[in-house]
Every structure is written in C-alpha cells, then in structure tokens.
C-alpha positions as CSV (number, residue, x, y, z in Angstrom):
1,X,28.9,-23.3,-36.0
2,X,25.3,-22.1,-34.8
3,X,25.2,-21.2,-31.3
4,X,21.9,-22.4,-29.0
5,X,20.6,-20.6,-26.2
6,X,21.0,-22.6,-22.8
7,X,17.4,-23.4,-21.9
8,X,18.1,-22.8,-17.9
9,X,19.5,-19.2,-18.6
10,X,16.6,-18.7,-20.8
11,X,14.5,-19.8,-18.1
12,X,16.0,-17.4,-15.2
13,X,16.1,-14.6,-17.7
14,X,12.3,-15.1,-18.4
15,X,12.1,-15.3,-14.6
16,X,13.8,-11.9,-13.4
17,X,11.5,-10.6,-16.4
18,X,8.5,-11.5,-14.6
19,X,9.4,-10.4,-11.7
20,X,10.3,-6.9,-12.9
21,X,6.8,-6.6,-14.9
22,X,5.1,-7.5,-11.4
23,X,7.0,-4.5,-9.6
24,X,4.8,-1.3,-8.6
25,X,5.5,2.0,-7.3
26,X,3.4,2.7,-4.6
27,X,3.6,6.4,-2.8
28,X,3.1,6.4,0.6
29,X,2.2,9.6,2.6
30,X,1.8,8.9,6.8
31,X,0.2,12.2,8.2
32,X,-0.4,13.1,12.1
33,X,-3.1,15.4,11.8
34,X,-3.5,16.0,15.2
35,X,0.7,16.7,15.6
36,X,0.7,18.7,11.9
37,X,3.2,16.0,11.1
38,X,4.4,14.4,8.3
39,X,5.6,10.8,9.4
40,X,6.5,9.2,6.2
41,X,6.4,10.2,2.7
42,X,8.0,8.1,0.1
43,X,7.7,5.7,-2.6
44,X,7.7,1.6,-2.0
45,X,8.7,-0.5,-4.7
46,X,6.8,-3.9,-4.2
47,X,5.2,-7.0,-6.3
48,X,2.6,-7.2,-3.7
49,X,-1.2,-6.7,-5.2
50,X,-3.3,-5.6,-2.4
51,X,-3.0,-2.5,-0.2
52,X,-3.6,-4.3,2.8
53,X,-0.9,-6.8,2.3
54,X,1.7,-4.4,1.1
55,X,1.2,-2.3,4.4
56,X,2.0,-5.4,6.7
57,X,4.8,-6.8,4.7
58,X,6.5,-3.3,4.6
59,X,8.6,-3.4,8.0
60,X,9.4,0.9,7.8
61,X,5.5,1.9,7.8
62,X,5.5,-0.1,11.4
63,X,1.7,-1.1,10.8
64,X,-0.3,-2.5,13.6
65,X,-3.6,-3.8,12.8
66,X,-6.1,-6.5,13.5
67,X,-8.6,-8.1,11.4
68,X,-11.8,-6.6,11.4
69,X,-15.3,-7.5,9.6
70,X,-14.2,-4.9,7.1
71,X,-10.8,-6.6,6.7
72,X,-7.6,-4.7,8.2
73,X,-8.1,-2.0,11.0
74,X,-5.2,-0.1,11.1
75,X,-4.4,1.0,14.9
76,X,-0.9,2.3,14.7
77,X,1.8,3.9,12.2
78,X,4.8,4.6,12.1
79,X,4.8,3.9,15.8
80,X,1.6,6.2,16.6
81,X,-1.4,4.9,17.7
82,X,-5.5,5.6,17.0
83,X,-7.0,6.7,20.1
84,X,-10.4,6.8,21.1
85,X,-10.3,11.2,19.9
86,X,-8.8,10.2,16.7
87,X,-8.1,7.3,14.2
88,X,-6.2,6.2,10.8
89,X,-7.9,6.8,7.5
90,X,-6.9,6.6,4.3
91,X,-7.6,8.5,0.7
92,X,-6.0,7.9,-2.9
93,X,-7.0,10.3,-5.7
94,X,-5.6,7.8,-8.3
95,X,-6.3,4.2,-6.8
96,X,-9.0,2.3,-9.1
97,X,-10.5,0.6,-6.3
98,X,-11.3,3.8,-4.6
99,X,-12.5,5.4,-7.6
100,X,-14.7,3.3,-8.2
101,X,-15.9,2.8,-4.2
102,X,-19.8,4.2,-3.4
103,X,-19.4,7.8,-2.4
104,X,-15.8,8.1,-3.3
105,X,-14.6,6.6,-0.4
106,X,-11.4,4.1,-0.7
107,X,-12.7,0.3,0.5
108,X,-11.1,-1.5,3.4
109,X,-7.4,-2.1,2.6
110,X,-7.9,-5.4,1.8
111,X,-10.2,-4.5,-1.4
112,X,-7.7,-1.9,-2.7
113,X,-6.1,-3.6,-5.7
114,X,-2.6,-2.0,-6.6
115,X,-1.5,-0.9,-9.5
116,X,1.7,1.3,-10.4
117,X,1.9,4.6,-9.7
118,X,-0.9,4.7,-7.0
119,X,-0.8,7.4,-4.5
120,X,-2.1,7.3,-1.0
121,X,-2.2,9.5,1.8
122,X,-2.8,7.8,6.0
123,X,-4.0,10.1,8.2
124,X,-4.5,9.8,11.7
125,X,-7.8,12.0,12.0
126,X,-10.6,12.9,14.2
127,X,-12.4,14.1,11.2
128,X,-14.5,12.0,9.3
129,X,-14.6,13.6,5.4
C-alpha cells in the first residue's frame, strides 16, 4: 500500500518554509552620544524588508518618527529624544544600500533594503561625520 502526501500538510509545510527563508537578523546598536550610553544593543529577527519599516514595527526600539521629504525622520529612541543640540543618525558598515549610497552615507531609512546579517549602529549626535 503506497502512502500519498496530504496536499494541505504539504501546503503548510511549504508555508512555514517560506516564512523561515524570509527571516533576517538584523543587529541593532542604540547609542547616546551625548550620555556615553549604550541604549540597546541586540539582534531582531524579522521578515520585514526595509529599515524604515522594521524600526516602527519593532515595539522595544520605542521609535518616534514622522514622515519627512526624505522618508522617516527619526525623533526619539528608546525613549530619548533629538533636540535642537543633537539628533539621530544612523551608519551600517555592511548594509548594501549604504554601501552603495553617494559619499558613503546610509539613505533615508526607507531606502535601506535588508538583508541578513546587516549591522547598524543609531546615534543620537551633534556631530555630523
């Protein structure tokens, strides 16, 4: 007697599949540079693909922003705010998108493809480099 594979289980098997391949690991690093302190550093598993979206939908990096003509301004972490003496940047040594951005600089958050492994450090800054 031949045994056939149930086509739903092969279906939801197919599905969790997907949804694993779609996972990243993303490392997050919040800085306070003007506190010399390190406000989160850890890594997020998510299946989102752009920076921008992955920092609003994760509820522990406590992102406030508003939508600016570069895409997402960031005005708080982690429950600190930008001020008019210093504000949030962000850097990735390893991102693609920032790699490949004019001068080296990472674009607007809501350019930065994902991809696994990506590392990126938030700082809240009044230096511009």
């Amino acid at each position: 007697k031949s045994h056939r594979c149930n086509p739903i289980n092969a279906s939801f098997m197919s599905d969790i599949a997907d949804v694993q391949a779609g996972m990243k690991n993303i490392t997050i690093k919040i800085v306070d540079e003007m506190n010399d302190e390190v406000l989160f550093d850890d890594v997020i598993q998510t299946s989102d693909e752009i920076l921008a979206t992955l920092l609003t939908s994760e509820k522990v990096l406590k992102v406030v922003g508003e939508e600016g003509q570069y895409g997402l301004f960031i005005t708080s972490m982690m429950g600190v705010d930008a001020h008019d003496d210093a504000y949030w940047v962000f850097e990735s040594d390893n991102n693609k998108s920032c790699g490949e951005a004019e001068g080296g600089y990472c674009p607007a958050a809501n350019s930065v493809n994902l991809a696994d492994g990506d590392v990126f450090l938030f700082k809240l800054t009044n230096q511009f480099n």
